[in-house]
Each structure stands twice: as C-alpha cells, then as structure tokens.
C-alpha positions in Angstrom: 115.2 97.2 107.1 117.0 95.1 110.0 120.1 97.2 109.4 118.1 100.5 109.8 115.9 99.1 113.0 119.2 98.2 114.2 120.7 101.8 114.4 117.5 103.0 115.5 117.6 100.5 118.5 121.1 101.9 119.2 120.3 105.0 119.3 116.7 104.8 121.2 118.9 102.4 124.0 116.9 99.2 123.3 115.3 97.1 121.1 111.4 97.4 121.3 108.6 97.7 119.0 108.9 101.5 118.3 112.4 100.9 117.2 111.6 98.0 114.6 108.4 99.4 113.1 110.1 103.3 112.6 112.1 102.2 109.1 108.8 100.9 107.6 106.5 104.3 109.3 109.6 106.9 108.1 110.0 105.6 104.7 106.4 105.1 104.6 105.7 109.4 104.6 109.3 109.3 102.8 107.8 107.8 100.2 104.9 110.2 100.0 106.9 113.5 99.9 109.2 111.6 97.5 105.8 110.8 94.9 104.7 114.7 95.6 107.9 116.1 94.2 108.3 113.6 92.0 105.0 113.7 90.0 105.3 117.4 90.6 108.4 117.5 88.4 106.7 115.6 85.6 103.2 116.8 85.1 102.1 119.7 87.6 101.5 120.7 91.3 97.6 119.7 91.8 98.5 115.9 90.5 101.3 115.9 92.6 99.0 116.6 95.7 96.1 114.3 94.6 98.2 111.7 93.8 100.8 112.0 97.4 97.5 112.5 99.0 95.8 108.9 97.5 99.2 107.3 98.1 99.5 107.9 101.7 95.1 106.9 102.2 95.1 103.7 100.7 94.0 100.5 103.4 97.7 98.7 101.7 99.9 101.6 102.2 98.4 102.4 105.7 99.1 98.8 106.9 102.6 98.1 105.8 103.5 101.6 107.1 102.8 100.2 110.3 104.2 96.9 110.3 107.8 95.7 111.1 108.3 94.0 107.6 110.5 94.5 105.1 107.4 95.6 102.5 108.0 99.5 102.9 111.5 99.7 103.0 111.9 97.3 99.3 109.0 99.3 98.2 110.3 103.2 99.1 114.1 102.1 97.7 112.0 100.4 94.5 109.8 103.8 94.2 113.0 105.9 94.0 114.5 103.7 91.2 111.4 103.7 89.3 111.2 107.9 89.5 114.6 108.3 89.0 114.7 106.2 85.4 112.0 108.0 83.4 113.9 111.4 85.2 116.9 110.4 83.4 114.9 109.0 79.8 113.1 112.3 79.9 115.9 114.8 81.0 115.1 115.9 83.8 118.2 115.6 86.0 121.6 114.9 85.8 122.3 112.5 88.4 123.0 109.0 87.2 124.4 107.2 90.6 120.8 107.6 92.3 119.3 104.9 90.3 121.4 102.2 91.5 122.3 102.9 95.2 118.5 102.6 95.1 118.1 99.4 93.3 121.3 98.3 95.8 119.5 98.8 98.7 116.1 97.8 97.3 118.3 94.0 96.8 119.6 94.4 99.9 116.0 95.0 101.7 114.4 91.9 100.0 117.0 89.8 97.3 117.1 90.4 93.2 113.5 91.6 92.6 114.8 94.9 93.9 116.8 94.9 90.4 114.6 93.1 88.5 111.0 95.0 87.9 113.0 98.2 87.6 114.8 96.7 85.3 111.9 94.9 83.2 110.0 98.0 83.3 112.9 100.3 82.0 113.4 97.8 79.2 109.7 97.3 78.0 109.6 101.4 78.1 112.8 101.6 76.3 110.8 99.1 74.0 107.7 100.8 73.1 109.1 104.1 72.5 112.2 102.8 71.1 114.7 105.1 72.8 117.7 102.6 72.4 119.8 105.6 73.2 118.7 106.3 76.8 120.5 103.4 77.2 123.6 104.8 76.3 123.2 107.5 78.7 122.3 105.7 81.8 126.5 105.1 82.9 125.6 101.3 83.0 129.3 100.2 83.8 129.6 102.5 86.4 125.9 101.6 87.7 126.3 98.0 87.8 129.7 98.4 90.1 127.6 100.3 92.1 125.4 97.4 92.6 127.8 94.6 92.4 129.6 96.6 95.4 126.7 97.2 97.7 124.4 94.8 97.1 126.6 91.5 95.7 129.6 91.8 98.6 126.9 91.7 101.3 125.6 88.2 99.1 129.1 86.9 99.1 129.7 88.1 102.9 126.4 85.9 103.7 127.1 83.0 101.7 130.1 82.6 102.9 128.6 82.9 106.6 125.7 81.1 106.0 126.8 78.5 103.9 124.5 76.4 101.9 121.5 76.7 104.1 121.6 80.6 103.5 122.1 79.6 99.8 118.9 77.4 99.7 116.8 79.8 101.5 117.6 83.4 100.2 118.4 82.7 96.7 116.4 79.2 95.8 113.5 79.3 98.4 113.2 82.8 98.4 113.3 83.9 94.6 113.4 80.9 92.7 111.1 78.5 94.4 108.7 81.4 95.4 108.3 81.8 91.7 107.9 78.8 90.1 106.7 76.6 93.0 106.9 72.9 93.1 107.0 69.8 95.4 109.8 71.7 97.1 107.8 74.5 97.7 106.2 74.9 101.4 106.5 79.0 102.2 102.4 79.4 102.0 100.2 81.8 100.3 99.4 79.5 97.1 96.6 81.6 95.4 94.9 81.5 92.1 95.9 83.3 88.9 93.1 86.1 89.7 94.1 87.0 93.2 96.5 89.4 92.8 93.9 91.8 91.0 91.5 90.8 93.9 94.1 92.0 96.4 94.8 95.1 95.0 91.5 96.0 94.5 90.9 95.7 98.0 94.5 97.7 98.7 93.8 100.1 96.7 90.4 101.5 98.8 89.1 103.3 99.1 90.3 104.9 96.1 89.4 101.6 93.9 85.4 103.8 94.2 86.9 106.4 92.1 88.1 104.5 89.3 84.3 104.7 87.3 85.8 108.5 87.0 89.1 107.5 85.8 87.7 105.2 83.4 85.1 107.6 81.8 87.7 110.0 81.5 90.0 108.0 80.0 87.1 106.7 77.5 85.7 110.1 76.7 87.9 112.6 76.6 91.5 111.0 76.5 94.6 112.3 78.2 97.6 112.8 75.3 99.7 109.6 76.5 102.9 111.1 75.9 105.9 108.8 76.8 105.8 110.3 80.4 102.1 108.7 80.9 103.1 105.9 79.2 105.8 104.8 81.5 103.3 104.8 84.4 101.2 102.2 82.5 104.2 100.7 81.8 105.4 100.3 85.5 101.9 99.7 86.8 101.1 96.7 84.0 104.3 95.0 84.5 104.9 95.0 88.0 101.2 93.5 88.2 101.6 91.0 85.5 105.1 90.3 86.8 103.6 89.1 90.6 100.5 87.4 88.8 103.3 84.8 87.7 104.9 83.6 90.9 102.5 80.3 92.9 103.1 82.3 96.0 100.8 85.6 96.5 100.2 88.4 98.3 98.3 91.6 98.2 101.5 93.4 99.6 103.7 92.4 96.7 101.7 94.9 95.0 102.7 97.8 97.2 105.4 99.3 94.6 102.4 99.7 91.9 101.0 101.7 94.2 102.9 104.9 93.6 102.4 104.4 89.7 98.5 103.7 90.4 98.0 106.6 92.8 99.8 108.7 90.0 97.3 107.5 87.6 94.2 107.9 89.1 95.1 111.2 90.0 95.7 112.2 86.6 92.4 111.8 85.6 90.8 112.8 88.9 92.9 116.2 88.2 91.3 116.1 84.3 87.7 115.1 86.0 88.1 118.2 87.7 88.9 120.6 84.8 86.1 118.8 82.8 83.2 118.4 85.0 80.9 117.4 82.5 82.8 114.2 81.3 81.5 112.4 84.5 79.3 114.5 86.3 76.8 111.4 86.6 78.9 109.1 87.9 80.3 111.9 90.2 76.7 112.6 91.4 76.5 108.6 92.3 79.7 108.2 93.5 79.3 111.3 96.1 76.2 110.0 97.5 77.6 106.5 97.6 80.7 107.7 99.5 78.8 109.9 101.5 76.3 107.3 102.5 79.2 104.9 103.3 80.9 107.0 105.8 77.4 108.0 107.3 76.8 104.2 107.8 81.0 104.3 109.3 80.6 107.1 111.6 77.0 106.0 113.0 78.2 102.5 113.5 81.5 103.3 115.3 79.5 105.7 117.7 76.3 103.1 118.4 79.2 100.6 118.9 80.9 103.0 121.8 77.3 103.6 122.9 77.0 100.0 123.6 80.7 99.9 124.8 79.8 101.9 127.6 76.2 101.2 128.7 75.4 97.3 127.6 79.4 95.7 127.9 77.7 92.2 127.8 75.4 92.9 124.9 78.2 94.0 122.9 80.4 91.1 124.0 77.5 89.1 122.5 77.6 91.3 119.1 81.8 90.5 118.9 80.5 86.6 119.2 78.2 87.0 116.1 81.1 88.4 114.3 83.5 85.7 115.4 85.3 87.5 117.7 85.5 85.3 120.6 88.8 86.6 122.8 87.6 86.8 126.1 89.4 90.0 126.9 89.2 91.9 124.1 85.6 93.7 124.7 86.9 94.6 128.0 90.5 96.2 126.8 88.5 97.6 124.2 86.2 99.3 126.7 89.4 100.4 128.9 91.0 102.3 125.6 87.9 103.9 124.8 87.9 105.8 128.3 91.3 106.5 128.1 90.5 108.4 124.7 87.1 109.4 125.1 87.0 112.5 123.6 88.8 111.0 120.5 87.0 108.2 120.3 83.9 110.2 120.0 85.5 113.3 117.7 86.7 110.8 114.9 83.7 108.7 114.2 81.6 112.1 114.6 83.9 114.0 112.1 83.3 110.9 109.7 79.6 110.9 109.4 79.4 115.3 109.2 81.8 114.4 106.1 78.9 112.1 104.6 76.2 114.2 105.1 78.0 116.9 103.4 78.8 114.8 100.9 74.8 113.6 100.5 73.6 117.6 100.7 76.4 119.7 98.8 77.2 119.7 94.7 79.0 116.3 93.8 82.5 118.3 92.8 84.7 115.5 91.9 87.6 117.6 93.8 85.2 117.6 97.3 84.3 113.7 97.0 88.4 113.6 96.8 89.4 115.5 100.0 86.3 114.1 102.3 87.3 110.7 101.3 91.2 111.9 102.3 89.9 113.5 105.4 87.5 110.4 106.3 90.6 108.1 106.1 92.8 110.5 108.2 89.9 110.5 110.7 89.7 106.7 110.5 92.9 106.0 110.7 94.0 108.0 113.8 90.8 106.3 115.6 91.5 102.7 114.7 95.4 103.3 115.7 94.9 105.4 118.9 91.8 102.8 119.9 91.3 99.9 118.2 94.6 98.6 117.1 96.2 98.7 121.2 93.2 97.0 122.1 93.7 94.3 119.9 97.5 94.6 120.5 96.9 93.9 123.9 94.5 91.2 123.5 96.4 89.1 121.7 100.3 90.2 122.5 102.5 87.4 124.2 104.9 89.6 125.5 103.7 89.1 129.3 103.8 85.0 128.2 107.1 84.9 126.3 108.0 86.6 129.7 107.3 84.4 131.9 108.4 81.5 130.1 111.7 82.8 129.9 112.3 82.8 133.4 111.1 79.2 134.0 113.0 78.0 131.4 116.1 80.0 132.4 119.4 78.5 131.1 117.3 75.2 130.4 117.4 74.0 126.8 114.0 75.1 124.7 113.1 74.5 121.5 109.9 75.4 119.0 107.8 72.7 118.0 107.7 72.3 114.3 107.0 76.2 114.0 108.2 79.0 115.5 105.6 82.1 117.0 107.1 85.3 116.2 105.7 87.7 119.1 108.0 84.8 120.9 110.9 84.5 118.7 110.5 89.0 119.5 110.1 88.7 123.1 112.3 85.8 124.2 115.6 88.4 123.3 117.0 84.8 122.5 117.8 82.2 119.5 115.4 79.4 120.3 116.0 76.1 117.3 112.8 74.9 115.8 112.8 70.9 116.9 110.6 68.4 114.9 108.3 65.3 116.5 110.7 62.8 115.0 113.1 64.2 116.6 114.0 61.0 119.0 115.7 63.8 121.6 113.5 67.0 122.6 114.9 70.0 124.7 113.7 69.9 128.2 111.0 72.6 127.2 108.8 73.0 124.1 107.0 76.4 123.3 104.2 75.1 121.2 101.1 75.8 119.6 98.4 74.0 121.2 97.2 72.4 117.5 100.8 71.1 117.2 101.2 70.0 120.4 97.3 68.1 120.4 98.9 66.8 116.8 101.6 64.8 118.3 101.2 61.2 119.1 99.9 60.2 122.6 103.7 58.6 123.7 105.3 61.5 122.7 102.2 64.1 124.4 102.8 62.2 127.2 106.6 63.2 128.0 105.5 66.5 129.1 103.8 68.5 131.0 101.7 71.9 130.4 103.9 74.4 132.0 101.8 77.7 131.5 99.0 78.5 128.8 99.0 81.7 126.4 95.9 84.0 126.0 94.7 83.4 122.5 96.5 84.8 119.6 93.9 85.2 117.1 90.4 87.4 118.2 88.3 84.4 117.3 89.5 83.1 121.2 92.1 80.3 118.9 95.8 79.5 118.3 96.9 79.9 121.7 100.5 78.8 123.1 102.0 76.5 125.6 104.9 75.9 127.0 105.9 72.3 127.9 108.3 70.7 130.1 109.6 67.5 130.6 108.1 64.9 133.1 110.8 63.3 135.5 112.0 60.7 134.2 111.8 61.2 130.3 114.7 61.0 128.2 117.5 64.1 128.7 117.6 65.9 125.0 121.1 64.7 123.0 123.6 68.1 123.0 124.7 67.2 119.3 122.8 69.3 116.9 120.9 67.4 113.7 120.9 69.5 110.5 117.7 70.1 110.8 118.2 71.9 113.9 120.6 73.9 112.4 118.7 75.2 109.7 115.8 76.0 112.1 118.6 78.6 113.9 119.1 80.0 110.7 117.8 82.5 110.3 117.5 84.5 113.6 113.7 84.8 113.3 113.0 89.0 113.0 110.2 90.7 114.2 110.1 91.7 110.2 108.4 88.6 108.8 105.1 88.9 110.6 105.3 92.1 112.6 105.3 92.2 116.2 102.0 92.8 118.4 102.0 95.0 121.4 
C-alpha cells in the first residue's frame, strides 16, 4: 500500500491525502469487477451482479475503501488468491503463477497472514473433498520461489535495515504477539471471543437484513453444494474462525470474508428470486421493514437540513444530546450543506421515494435488492460529498501541525508517549516518541492534553503551552498541544536512548489510522 501511494505521489507531484487513500479506493472497485467476473465464471451472470453489487454496499467495504490503511490493499491481493485457487481445483484456467504473485504482494501489504488463510483454506478444501491431486497441479516449487523472491527478499532487505527492532515489531509484535497475546502484548483492541461475529454483523449491513432469506432458502429448498459452493463456506468459516483466535480484534480483519459472504448471500438471493414462494413471507416483512427504515433515513436527514438552515442553535443543541460537542462542527456542517444544496436535498429525497415504494409495491425479493443498492449509493454519495468534509474539517489538524512546524522550526520535538497521526501526516517530518522518564525532553513536546495533564507537576511545570489544537474527536475531547520549554529548564541530551530509537522506527504512515482532511 505505501509502495503504491508512493508512485501515486510521484506522479500526482506531492504527497497529499488524495494520493494516499487512491490504492485503498482503486483496489477497492478493483476488487468488485474482480468478484463480478469471477463469480461469473463459476455459477452465472445474475449472481455475479448481485453478489459485485452487495460487495461494493456493504458499511465495511465502503469504509476501508476510503481510508489510507493497508485493509483494502491485503484484502484485494487476498481476494485474488482466494478466486484464483478453486479456478485452478476446478479447471477453469491455466494460469498457475497468478496465485502466488498474489499471495506475495498480499505478505508484502500486511506480513504472513497474506499466505496463511489462503493457504488454510485451500488445505481444509483439499480436505473435505479429498482432491490430494490438485495439489499436484498447483506448480508448488515454482510457486513458493515466486514468493520466497518477492515477498521474503523484501523481509531479509528490512531485517537487515531494521535490525532487531524491525524484527520485534513486524514479525513478533505484529503476527505472533497479536495472536496469542500476553504480558507483552500492548497493540489495543482486546475483545471477547464473540466480537468478531458482532463486527461483521454490523459490516455486513445492510445486507446482514437479508439473511432471514438466505437462511429459509437454504433450509427449504437447498442449493446442490457442489464443491464450488463448498469452497465458499469453506473460505468464509475459516477465515472467521481463524480471526476469532487472535486476543487482538477488529471488525476490518473480516474484510477478506466479505467477497465469499457477498457471493453467498447472493446465491440464495438469486434462488429467492427464481422461487418466490420459499420466502415470500419474510420477503413481505423484510420489504416493509427496509422500506420503513429508509423512510425514517430520508425524512430524518431532510428535517435535520431543515433545522440546519432555519434553527442553527436548536440543532447545535440536538448534536449535544447526541454527544457531539465540537464547537465548529454544526457550523462547517451548515457551510457544506449550502455548498451542495441541491445534493444535499436530492439524496435524502431519493432515499425516502425508495421506501415508500418499497411500503406500496409487491415485496419482489429482486426490488427489495436493488432499492436497498440504490439507497446505499444515494447514502453514500451524501455522507461523502457532505457529512464526511464537515467532520474532516472539524476535527483535521492540518492547520495546527502547520503552525507548529514553523515555531518549532529546526528546534528539537518530540511526541509525548504517543504519537497523533494527522501530525505524524502533516509535520512532512520524522518526530521520536519521548517518554516522562525520560530525565532529557526535546525543547518542544506535541502532546495530547490527557498525557500531558498525566505528567507529574515538576515535570508539567518545565513547559509552557505553546498553541492549543481544535478537538479531535466530535464529542469537543482529545485535543492537542504543543509545549515548549520555560527558560531556564534543562537543554534535552543529543545522545539517543533505545527507546528513542525504536519510537523512529517505524516512520509513522498515514496508513495506520487514516488521515483526516
């Protein structure tokens, strides 16, 4: 993902956030075309386009396709390797060397679980239908030099440039650590067994409605599960398991399950559709609940703009009951809207004639399909032409990191005990992560205000507050500060601890939390 922002920054002339989100929104519809003709290939054209069509709707799918992470680009490279091994089992193409260059780059994008679940769920397939010999025809020699070559020289390059602090953080921190936890384990996002199922639920909307009519079809009048079928219960059920494992989770670690799910559900949405009668009840229900819902969307959004526009204050007050306390946000809000009036009124309006057509017309399980796709498409063009910039530009610290680059100038700076990553984006610089205990700090600190409150009073009392941030979080919290020494205090050491090391390395990237703005 860094390597592909990187070319993209060359060629756009700079590095800015267009250029570092592009890999993850390009392979993001990539990866829809790529499930179309795929699942095309393998069952027919209608499941292909219900299935591309869920894929590129779902709440998960939207969101990392928008983000400068490395989630889209493991998952596309992942999605390809996955297609590509039940092509081969099944005899479908000739192509062997596909496979791996995309498990390669899938390592390269985000470390051995790019080889891993492709892997596992190849094997258990290979298992259940006991086709030892496909094994014999997948050119594993040749394969795993392709692999070795592309993904292991770039390990051995970055060991040897990083040295053990690379080692401890992309192969033990990273992979090991992540999985099986322990008192060495600090990275965050320690969640129970259930979560993950939780999380994808909630991904998966709001296509997760329709699965009553997958699972009546399934119960009632049973698709053949051929050994095509199969595999896509196979990847979904393992991949799921597989991340239910590790003490650190996260909803977005489901995202390569997302291609098998969508193919799924569309399966049976395609058999729903053939045979009516199977589920026509919980088609009737599920039309009116849909239909309802984006009634109740589309009214809301438009009473909100309402109120945008003619009672500012009153709906500053409404933001505060939701706990949305950023000062500035009801008032950038309000700017967007009249820059984008006319969409800001066409989407919500196109959302709620959806419902009501849904509420007066024959609940078709193929029309509850395409106004749910068309009420995402609606939705999602509004919240990224209006809502998202408004928020962006609420809580961005580009114009902070700004300034605080040219008061600190060639002064020495350092992060207190974390680092910000709109700042770590912003600065264009490599700034060290310093610790309290530290008994010499750089002449500035860029900290956030709970840290810096955190620190004892002698220490607190060594600087001054330089400039205040505008709040990071909508709630009004978690703004930053940047602090400078008071005359007098002790001048920061030049030698380097370990520690500080480590905190340079690695560069932070605006891929590890996205970048705001």
């Amino acid at each position: 993902m860094h390597w592909i922002a990187a070319l993209v920054s060359l060629v756009a002339g700079s590095v800015n956030e267009f250029s570092v989100r592009l890999p993850s929104a390009g392979l993001a519809i990539a990866g829809v075309i790529v499930c179309y003709f795929y699942v095309r290939r393998l069952f027919d054209d209608v499941t292909a386009f219900i299935a591309a069509l869920i894929l590129a709707t779902t709440f998960q799918y939207l969101q990392a396709g928008t983000g400068a992470r490395v989630d889209m680009t493991l998952t596309f490279f992942m999605e390809v390797a996955f297609f590509e091994f039940i092509f081969m089992a099944e005899g479908l193409t000739r192509r062997r060397m596909l496979l791996y260059v995309a498990i390669a780059l899938a390592v390269l994008t985000k470390g051995p679980i790019g080889l891993i679940l492709p892997g596992l769920v190849a094997l258990i397939w290979i298992a259940l239908e006991k086709r030892w010999s496909v094994l014999r025809e997948m050119s594993l020699v040749r394969g795993a030099i392709v692999v070795i070559v592309l993904a292991g020289g770039w390990y051995v390059a970055a060991r040897i440039e990083g040295g053990p602090g690379f080692f401890r953080k992309q192969v033990l921190a990273e992979n090991l650590l992540r999985f099986a936890g322990g008192s060495d384990f600090h990275e965050g996002h320690i969640h129970p067994f259930y979560y993950m199922e939780l999380a994808l639920m909630a991904g998966f909307m709001p296509w997760t409605l329709l699965l009553p009519i997958v699972g009546l079809q399934a119960a009632r009048a049973p698709h053949t599960v051929d050994p095509r079928l199969k595999y896509f219960f196979v990847w979904f059920a393992a991949v799921l398991i597989f991340y239910n494992l590790p003490q650190s989770k996260r909803g977005v670690y489901l995202l390569c399950t997302y291609p098998a799910l969508a193919t799924l559900v569309a399966i049976y949405l395609r058999q729903a559709i053939v045979q009516p009668l199977t589920s026509s009840s919980v088609a009737r229900w599920l039309a009116r609940l849909s239909g309802f819902a984006m009634l109740l969307l589309g009214s809301a959004a438009l009473v909100a703009i309402a109120m945008l526009v003619a009672s500012p204050r009153e709906f500053a007050d409404l933001l505060q009951v939701g706990n949305i306390g950023a000062p500035a946000f009801a008032p950038t809000l309000a700017s967007t809207v009249r820059d984008h009036w006319m969409l800001a009124l066409a989407m919500p309006l196109a959302v709620v004639v959806l419902g009501v057509r849904l509420i007066v017309t024959r609940p078709l399980v193929e029309r509850i399909v395409f106004s749910i796709a068309a009420a995402m498409v609606f939705i999602t063009v509004a919240v990224n032409v209006v809502v998202v910039p408004a928020i962006a530009n609420t809580l961005s610290l580009k114009d902070f990191t700004n300034s605080a680059m040219k008061v600190v100038d060639d002064s020495s700076v350092g992060y207190l005990n974390a680092l910000n990553y709109d700042v770590a984006f912003y600065s264009r610089r490599t700034i060290p992560i310093v610790s309290q205990k530290d008994p010499d700090l750089p002449q500035y600190l860029i900290a956030w205000r709970t840290l810096f409150d955190a620190l004892p009073a002698s220490k607190r009392g060594r600087f001054e507050i330089v400039m205040e941030s505008n709040p990071t979080s909508l709630d009004g919290s978690d703004d930053m500060l940047l602090l400078r020494q008071r005359p007098g205090a002790p001048t920061p050491t030049p030698k380097p601890s370990d520690d500080y090391i480590q905190a340079i390395n690695p560069v932070p990237l605006p891929s590890r939390e996205g970048v705001r703005g």
